[in-house]
Every structure is written in structure tokens, then in C-alpha cells.
LOLOVO-500223 format. One record per residue: residue number from 1; x, y, z of N, C-alpha, C in turn. Coordinates in steps of 0.1 Angstrom, whole numbers, plus 5000, padded with zeros to 4 digits. Layout:
N
[site NUM [X Y Z] [X Y Z] [X Y Z]]
...
This chain:
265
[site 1 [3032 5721 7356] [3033 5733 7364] [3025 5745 7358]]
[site 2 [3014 5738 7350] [3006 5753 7344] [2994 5753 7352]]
[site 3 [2986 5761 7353] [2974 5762 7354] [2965 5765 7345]]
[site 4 [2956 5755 7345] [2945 5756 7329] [2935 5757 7334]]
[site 5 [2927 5763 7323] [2913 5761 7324] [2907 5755 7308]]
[site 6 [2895 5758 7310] [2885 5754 7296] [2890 5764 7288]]
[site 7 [2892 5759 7270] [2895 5770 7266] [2884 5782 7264]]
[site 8 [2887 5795 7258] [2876 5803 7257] [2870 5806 7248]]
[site 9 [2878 5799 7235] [2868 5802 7224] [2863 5787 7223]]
[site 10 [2852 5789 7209] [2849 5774 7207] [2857 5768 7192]]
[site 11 [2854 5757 7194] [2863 5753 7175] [2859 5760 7165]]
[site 12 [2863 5773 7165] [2858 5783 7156] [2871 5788 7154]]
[site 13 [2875 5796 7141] [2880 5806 7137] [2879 5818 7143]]
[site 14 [2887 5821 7155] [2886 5836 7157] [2895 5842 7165]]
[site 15 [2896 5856 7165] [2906 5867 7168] [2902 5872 7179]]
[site 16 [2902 5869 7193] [2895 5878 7206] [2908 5893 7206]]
[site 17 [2902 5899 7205] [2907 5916 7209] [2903 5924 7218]]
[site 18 [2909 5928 7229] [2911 5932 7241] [2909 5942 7239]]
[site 19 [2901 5952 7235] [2903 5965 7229] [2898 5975 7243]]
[site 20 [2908 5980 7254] [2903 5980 7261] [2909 5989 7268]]
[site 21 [2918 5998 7260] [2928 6009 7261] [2923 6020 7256]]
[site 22 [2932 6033 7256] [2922 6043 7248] [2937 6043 7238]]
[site 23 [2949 6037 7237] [2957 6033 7230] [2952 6024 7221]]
[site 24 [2939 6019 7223] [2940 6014 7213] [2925 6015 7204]]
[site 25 [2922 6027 7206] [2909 6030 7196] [2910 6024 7185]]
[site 26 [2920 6028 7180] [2918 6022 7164] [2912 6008 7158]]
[site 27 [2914 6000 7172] [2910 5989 7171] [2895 5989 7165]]
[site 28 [2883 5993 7163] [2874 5997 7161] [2878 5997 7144]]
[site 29 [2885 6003 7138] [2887 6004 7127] [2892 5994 7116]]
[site 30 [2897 5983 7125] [2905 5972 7120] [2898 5960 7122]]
[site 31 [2891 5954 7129] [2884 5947 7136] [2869 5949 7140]]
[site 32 [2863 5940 7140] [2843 5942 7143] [2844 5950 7158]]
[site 33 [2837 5957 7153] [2835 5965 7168] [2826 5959 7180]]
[site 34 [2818 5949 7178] [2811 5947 7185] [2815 5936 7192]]
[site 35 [2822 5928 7191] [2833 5918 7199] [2844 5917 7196]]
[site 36 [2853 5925 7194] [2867 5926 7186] [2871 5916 7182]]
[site 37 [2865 5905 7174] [2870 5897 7165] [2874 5905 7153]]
[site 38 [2883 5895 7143] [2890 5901 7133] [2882 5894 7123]]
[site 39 [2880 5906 7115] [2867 5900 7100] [2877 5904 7088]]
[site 40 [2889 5899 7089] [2897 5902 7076] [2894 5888 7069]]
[site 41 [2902 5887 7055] [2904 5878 7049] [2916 5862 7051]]
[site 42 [2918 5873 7064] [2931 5863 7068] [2930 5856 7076]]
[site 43 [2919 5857 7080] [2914 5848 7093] [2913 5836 7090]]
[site 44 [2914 5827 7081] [2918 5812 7077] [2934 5812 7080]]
[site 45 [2943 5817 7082] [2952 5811 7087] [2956 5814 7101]]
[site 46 [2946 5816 7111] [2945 5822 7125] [2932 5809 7125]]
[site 47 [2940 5803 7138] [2926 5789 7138] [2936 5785 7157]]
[site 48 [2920 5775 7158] [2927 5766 7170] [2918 5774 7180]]
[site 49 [2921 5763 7194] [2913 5773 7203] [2924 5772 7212]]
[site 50 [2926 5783 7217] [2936 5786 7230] [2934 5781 7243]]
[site 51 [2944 5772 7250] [2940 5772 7263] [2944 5788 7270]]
[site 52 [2936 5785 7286] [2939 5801 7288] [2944 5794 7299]]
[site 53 [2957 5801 7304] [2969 5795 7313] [2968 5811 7327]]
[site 54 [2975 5804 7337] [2980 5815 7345] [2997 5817 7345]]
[site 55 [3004 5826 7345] [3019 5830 7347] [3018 5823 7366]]
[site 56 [3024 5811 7366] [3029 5810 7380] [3040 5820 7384]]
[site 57 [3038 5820 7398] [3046 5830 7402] [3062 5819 7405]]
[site 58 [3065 5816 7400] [3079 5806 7409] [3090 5818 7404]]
[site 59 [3093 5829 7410] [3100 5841 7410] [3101 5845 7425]]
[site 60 [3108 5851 7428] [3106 5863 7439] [3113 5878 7438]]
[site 61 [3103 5885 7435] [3104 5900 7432] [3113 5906 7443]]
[site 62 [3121 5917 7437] [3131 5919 7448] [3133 5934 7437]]
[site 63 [3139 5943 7453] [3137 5962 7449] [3150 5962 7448]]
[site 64 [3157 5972 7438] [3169 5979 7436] [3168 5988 7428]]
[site 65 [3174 6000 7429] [3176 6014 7418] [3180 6011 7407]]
[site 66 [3183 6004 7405] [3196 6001 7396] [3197 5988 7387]]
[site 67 [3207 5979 7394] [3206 5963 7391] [3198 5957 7398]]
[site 68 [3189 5944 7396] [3180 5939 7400] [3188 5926 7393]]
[site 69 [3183 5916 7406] [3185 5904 7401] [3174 5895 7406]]
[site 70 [3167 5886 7399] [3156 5879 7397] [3158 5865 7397]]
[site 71 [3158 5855 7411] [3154 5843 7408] [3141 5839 7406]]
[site 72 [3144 5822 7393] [3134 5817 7385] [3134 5803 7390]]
[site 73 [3128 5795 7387] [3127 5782 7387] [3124 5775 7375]]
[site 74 [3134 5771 7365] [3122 5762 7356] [3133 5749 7353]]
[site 75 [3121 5737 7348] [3127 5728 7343] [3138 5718 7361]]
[site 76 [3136 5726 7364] [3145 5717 7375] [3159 5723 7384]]
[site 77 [3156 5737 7373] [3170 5745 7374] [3164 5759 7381]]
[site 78 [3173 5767 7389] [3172 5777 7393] [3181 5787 7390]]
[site 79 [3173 5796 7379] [3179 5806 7373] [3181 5820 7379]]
[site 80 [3193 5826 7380] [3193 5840 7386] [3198 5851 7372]]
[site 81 [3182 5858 7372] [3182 5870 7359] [3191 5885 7368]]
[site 82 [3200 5887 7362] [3200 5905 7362] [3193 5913 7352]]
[site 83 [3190 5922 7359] [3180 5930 7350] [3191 5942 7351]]
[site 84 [3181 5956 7346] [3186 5963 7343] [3176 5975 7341]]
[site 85 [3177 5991 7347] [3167 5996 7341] [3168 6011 7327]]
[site 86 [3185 6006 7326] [3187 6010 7320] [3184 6013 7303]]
[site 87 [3182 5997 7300] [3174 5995 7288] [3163 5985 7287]]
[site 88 [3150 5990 7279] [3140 5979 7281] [3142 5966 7276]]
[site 89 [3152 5967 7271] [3157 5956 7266] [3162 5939 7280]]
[site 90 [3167 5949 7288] [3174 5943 7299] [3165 5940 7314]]
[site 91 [3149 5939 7310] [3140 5938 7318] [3132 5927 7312]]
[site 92 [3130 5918 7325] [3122 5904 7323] [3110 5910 7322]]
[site 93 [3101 5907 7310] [3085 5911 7301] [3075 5897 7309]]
[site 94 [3066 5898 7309] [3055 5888 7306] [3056 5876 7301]]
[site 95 [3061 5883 7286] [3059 5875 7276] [3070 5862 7280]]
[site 96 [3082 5868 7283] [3092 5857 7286] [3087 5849 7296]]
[site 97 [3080 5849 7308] [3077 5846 7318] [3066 5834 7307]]
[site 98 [3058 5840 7304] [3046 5830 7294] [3055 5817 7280]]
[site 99 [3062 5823 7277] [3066 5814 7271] [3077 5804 7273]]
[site 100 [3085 5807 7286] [3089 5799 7297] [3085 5791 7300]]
[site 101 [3077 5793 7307] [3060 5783 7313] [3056 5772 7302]]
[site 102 [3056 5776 7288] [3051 5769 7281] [3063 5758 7279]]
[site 103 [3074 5763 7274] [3081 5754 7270] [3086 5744 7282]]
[site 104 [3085 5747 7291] [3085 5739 7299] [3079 5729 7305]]
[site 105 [3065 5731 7300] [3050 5721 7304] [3046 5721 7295]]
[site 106 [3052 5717 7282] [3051 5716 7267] [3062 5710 7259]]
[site 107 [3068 5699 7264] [3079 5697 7257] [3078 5685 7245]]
[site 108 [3063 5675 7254] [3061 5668 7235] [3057 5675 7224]]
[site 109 [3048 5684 7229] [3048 5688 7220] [3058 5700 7211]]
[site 110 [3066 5707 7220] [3078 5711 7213] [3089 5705 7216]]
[site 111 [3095 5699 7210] [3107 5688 7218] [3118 5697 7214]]
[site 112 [3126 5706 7225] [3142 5712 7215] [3154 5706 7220]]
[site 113 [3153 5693 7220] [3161 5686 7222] [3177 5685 7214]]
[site 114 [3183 5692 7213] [3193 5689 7200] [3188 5701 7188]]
[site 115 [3176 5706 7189] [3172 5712 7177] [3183 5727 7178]]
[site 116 [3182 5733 7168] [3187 5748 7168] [3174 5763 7170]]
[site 117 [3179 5770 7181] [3166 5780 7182] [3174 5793 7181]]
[site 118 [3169 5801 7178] [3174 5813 7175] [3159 5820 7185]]
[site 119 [3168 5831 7192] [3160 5841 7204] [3162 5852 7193]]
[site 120 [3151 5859 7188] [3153 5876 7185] [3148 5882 7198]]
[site 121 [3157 5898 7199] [3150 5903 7210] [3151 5897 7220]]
[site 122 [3164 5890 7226] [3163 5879 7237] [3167 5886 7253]]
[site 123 [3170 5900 7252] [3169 5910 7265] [3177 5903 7277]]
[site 124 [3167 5899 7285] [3178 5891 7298] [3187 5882 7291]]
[site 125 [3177 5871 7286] [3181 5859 7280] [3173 5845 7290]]
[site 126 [3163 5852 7297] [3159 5838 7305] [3154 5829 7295]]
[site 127 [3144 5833 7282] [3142 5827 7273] [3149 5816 7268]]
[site 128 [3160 5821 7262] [3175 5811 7258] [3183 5805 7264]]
[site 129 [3174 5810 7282] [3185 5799 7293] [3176 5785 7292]]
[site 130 [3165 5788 7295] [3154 5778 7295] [3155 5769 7283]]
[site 131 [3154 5773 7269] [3158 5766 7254] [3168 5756 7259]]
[site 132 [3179 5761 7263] [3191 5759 7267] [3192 5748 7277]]
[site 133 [3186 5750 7288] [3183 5737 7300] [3171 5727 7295]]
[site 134 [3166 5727 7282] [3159 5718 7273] [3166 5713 7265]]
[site 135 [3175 5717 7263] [3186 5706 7255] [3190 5715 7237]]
[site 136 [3186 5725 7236] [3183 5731 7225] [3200 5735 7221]]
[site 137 [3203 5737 7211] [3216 5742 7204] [3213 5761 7204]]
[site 138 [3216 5772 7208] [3207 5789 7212] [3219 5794 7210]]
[site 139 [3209 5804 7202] [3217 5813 7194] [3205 5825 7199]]
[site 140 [3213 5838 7210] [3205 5847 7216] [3209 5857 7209]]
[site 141 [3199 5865 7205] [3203 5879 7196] [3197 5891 7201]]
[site 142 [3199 5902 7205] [3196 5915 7206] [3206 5925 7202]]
[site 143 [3202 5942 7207] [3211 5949 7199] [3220 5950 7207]]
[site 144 [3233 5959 7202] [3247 5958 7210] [3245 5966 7224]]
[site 145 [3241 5972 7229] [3238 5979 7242] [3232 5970 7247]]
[site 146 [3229 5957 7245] [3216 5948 7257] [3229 5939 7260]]
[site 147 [3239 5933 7249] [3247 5920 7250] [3257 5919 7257]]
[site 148 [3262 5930 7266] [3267 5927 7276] [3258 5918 7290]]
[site 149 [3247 5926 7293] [3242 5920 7301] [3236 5906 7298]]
[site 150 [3231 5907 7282] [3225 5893 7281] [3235 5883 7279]]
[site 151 [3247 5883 7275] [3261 5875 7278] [3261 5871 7291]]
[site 152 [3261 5880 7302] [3262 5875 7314] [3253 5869 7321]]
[site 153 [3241 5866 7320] [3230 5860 7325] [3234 5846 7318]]
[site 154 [3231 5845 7306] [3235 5832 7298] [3244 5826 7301]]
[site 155 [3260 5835 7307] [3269 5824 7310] [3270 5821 7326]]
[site 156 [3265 5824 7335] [3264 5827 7343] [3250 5814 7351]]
[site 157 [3242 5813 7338] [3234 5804 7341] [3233 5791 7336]]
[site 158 [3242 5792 7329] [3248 5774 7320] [3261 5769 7320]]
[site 159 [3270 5777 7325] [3283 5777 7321] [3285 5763 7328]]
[site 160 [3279 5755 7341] [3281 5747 7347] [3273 5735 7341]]
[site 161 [3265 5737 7329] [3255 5724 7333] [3259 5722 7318]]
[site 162 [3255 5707 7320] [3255 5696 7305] [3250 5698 7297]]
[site 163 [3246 5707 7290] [3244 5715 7278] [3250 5719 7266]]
[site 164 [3243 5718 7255] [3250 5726 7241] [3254 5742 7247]]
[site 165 [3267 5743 7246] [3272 5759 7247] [3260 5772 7236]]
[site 166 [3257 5777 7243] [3247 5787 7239] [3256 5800 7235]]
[site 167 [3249 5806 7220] [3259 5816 7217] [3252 5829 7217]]
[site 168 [3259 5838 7220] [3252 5857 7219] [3258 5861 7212]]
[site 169 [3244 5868 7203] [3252 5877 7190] [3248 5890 7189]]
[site 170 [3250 5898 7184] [3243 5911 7174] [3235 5908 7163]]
[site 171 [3222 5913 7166] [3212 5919 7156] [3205 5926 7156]]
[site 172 [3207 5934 7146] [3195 5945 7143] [3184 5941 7136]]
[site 173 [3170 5941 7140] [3163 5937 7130] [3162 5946 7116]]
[site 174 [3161 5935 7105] [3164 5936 7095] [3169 5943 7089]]
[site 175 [3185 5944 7095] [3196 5950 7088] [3209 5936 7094]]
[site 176 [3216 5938 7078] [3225 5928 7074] [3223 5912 7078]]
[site 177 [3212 5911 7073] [3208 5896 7076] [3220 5883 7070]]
[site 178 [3217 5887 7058] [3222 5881 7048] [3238 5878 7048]]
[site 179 [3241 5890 7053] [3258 5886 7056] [3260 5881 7069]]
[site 180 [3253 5884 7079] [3255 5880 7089] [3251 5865 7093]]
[site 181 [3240 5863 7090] [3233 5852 7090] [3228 5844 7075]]
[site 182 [3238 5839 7067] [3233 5838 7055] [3225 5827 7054]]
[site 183 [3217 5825 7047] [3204 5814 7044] [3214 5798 7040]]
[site 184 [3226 5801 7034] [3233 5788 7031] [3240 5783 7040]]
[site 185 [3240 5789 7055] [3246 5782 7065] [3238 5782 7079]]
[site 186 [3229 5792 7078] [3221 5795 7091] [3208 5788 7086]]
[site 187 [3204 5779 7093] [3191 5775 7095] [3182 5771 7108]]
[site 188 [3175 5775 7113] [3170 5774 7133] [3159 5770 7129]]
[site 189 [3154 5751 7135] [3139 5745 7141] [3133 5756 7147]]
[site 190 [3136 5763 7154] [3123 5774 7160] [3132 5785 7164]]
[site 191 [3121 5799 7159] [3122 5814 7164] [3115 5813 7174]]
[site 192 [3122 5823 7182] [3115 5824 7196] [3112 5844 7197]]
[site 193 [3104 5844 7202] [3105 5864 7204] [3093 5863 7214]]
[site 194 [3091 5874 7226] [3086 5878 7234] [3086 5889 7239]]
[site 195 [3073 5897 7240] [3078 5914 7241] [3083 5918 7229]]
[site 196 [3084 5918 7219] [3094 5923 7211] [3084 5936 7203]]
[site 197 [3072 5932 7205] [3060 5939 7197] [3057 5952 7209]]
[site 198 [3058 5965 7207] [3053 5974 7215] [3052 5986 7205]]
[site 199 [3054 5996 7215] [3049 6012 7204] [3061 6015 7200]]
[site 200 [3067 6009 7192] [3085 6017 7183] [3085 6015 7171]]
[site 201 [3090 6019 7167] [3090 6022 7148] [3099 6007 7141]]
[site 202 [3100 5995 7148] [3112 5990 7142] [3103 5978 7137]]
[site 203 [3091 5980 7140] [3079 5969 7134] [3077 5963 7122]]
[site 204 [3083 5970 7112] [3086 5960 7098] [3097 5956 7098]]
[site 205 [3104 5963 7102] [3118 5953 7100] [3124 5945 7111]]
[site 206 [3113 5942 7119] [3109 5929 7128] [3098 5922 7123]]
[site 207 [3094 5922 7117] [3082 5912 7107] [3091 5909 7094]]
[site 208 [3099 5917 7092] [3109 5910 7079] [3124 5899 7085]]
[site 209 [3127 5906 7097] [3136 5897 7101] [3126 5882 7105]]
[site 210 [3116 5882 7113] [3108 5865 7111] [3108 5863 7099]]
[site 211 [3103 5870 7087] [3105 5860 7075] [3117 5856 7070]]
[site 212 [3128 5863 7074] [3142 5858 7070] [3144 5847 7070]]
[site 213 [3138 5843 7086] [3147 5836 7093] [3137 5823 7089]]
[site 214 [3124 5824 7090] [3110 5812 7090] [3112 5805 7076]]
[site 215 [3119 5797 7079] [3121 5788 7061] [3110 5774 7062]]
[site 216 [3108 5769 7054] [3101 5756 7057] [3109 5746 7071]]
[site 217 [3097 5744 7077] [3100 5735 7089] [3103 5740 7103]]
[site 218 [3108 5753 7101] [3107 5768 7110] [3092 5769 7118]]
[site 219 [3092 5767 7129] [3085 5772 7138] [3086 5781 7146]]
[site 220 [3079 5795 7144] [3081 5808 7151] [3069 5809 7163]]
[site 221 [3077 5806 7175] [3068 5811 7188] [3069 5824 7192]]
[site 222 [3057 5830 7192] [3058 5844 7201] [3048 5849 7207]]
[site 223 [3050 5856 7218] [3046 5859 7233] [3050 5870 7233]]
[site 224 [3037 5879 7232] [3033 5890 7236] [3021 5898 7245]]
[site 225 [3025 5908 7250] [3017 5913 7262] [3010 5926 7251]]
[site 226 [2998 5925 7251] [2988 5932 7240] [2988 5943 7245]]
[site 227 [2988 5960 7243] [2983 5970 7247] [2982 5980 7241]]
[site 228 [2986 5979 7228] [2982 5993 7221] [2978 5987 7205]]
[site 229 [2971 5998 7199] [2967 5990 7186] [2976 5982 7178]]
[site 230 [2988 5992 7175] [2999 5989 7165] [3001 5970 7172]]
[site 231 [2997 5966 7183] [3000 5955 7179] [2994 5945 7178]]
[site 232 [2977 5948 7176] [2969 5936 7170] [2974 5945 7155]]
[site 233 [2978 5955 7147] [2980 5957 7133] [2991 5948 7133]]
[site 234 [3002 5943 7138] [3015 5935 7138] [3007 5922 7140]]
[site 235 [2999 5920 7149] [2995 5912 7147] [2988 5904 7129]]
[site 236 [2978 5915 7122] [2973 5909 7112] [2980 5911 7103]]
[site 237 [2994 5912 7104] [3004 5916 7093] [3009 5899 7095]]
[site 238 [3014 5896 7106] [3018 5883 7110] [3003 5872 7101]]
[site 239 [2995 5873 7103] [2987 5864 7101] [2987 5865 7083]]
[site 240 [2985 5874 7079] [2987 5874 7064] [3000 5870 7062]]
[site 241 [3010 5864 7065] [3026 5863 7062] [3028 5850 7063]]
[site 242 [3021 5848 7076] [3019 5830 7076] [3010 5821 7085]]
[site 243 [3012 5809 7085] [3005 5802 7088] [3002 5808 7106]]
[site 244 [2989 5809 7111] [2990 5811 7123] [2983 5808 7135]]
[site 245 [2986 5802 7147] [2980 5796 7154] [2979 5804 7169]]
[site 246 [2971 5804 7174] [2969 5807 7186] [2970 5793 7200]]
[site 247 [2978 5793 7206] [2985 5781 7215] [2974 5787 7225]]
[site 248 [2980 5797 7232] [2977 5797 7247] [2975 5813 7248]]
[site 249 [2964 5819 7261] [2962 5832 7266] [2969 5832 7279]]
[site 250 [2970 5842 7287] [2976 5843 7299] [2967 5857 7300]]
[site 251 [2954 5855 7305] [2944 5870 7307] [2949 5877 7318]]
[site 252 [2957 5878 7331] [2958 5883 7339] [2973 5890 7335]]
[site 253 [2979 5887 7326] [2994 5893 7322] [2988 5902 7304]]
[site 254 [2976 5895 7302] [2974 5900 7289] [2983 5895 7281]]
[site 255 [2985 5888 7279] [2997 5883 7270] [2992 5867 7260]]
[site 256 [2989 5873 7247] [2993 5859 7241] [3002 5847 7234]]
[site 257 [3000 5834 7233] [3011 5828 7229] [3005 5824 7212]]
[site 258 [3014 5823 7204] [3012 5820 7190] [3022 5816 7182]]
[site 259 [3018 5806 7175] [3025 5798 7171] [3027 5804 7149]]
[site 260 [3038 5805 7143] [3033 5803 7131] [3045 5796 7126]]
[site 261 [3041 5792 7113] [3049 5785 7103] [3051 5790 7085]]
[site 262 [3055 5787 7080] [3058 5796 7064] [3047 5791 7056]]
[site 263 [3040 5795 7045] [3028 5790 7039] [3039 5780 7028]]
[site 264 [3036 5769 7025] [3041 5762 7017] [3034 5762 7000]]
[site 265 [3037 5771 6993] [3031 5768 6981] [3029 5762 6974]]
């Protein structure tokens, strides 16, 4: 259910940067100016060539002041999201829509059959419904003002089906990891985040909560919608931290998909 084309780069090493905002001048300063590839040192663990996908539409957009509710289609199942415009938190992104898509017309190669996933930043929660109607063990995290509403989407969209019971918690990125989620009992096959990267100040201690959590064998997917510098800089902060792949583009949503894993020493 994707739509592909040829990918766009060639079997090369490289960083395409959309530098195409006036948010995002700086880009020029970080990156070759003359095709916004990335000429850091870090570019050996940024590899692969991206297929470039389209966001199908299997949604139908619908108007309210207020609450909004969004049907989805994936996997077999039809999901109904409440949104919210209360917090950005409680608003379906791109990015969820992109990595939706993937994991669903991607499942040999990510199988979460039984695995454990942990959502940072999981807002609606269509993300971790999807995980969830893939057979995945989901553990959905955002901050306390989003988990009411992302409680109710989640139970509201699985409560009936033959599924691992999916859990909602509190977290702040990187505050009280360790007690909350300690390393001797918490361990998650794959992080998931989408949207999570935008213009707010909480950008290290969301790049320290993925290394918390990315232990060996940890696979961190994330889907993001590119538009201001700070987040190709989050970007090459991610690529120096760990291993990193570029999966898939979605050019008409702007949004990339990327894969990383922990460097093993």
C-alpha cells in the first residue's frame, strides 16, 4: 500500500538538506552550501539510499473547533483518532502518518511481532495502535497533559482486538529515567518517535532520553517533518551518537524516515 519510486540518491553516502526556509539559514553554515549535503565527519554512519514514498491518503479529513476525530485505515483495522487542538501534542503530525505506512508495508523487514516497542512522544497514539495491531507488546509515553487523551484513543482502538494489552505512561524526556524505567528491568526491540523534533528547547534531553533507552539490539525509528535548522542540527547530533540509516523520504509531507542503532565498541 506504498507508493515508490526510484530512489534519489545513488549508493553514495549522503545527507540531502532541504534548505528551503528562511528558518533555516543556518543551514548554509552546517552543511555544503551548494547542495546541502552534510560534509561532517559523521557522515560514515549516515549511509543507504532512501526509497522516496508518498503519505497515502486512507484518512478522511473532517472540521471541528475543538475535538476532531480522524479515521485511519491500516493493517486491516480501522482506526478512529481524537485529536485535540488543545495540545500539539494531541494532533496527528506527518511523521506518524509516514511511519504508519511504513510499518505496515514493512513488516519483514521489521517484524514486531511479540517484540517490545516503546513510543516517545506518542501524542494521539495512532503510532502505538498500529505497533499494537502488529502484534507488538507498546508501551506509549508522552507528557501528563497529552495521557488522557492518548489513553483514550489506545483503549478505544484495541480494547476489542487479540492483542498484547498496550500500556500509557508518563515521561518527560530525560527526567527520572532511571527510576522510572530502570535499565535492569526495562528493555524495548525498537523506539519509535515522530514529530518529536521541532523548534522547543527539550532537544537534548530528547536525544539523551533515545540513548537511554537504545541499548544493543535496540532499533530507533524516527519520522520527522524537516523545517527549521535546529533540526538537521538534531539531526547531526543523532548521526554522531549512532549508527544511522536513512530508510525512506516522503517529499510532498517533507518528512524523513531513519533508522539508527547503538555503535557497538
Amino acid at each position: 500500500m506504498i507508493s515508490a519510486q526510484q530512489p534519489l540518491f545513488p549508493n553514495k553516502i549522503q545527507r540531502v538538506m532541504d534548505c528551503q526556509t528562511e528558518e533555516e539559514e543556518t543551514c548554509e553554515e552546517q552543511y555544503d552550501s551548494e547542495n546541502c549535503t552534510c560534509s561532517s565527519k559523521s557522515a560514515e554512519s549516515y549511509s543507504g539510499a532512501p526509497v522516496t514514498l508518498k503519505i497515502l491518503e486512507n484518512w478522511v479529513p473532517r472540521v471541528s473547533p475543538y475535538f476532531d476525530k480522524e479515521h485511519y485505515t491500516y493493517a486491516g483495522h480501522r482506526i478512529i483518532i481524537q485529536e485535540s487542538i488543545e495540545y500539539l501534542g494531541a494532533v496527528v503530525w506527518p511523521g506518524a502518518l509516514a511511519l504508519s505506512q511504513y510499518l505496515e508495508s514493512n513488516q519483514e523487514q521489521f517484524n514486531l511481532k511479540d517484540k517490545k516497542v516503546l513510543e516517545i512522544g506518542a501524542g494521539t497514539g495512532l503510532v502505538s495502535i498500529v505497533a499494537c495491531i502488529l502484534g507488538a507488546y507498546v508501551t506509549a509515553t508522552d507528557l501528563p497533559e497529552v495521557l488522557e487523551n492518548l489513553s483514550y484513543n489506545i483503549s478505544r482502538n484495541t480494547r476489542n482486538m487479540n492483542t498484547h494489552k498496550p500500556e500509557v505512561r508518563k515521561l518527560v524526556w530525560g527526567e527520572g529515567l532511571s527510576e522510572d524505567f530502570p535499565v535492569s528491568t526495562y528493555h524495548y526491540d525498537f523506539i519509535l518517535a515522530t514529530d518529536v523534533v521541532y523548534h522547543h528547547t527539550a532537544l537534548d534531553p530528547l536525544l539523551a532520553t533515545m540513548e537511554y533507552f537504545c541499548k544493543p539490539g535496540t532499533v530507533l525509528l524516527w519520522a520527522n517533518k524537516f523545517r527549521f535548522s535546529t533540526d538537521y542540527e538534531f539531526l547531526e547530533k543523532l548521526c554522531n551518537m549512532f549508527n544511522t540509516t536513512i530508510l525512506a523520504e516522503f517529499p510532498e509531507a517533507n518528512v524523513k524516515l531513519f533508522k539508527a542503532t547503538v555503535r557497538e565498541n
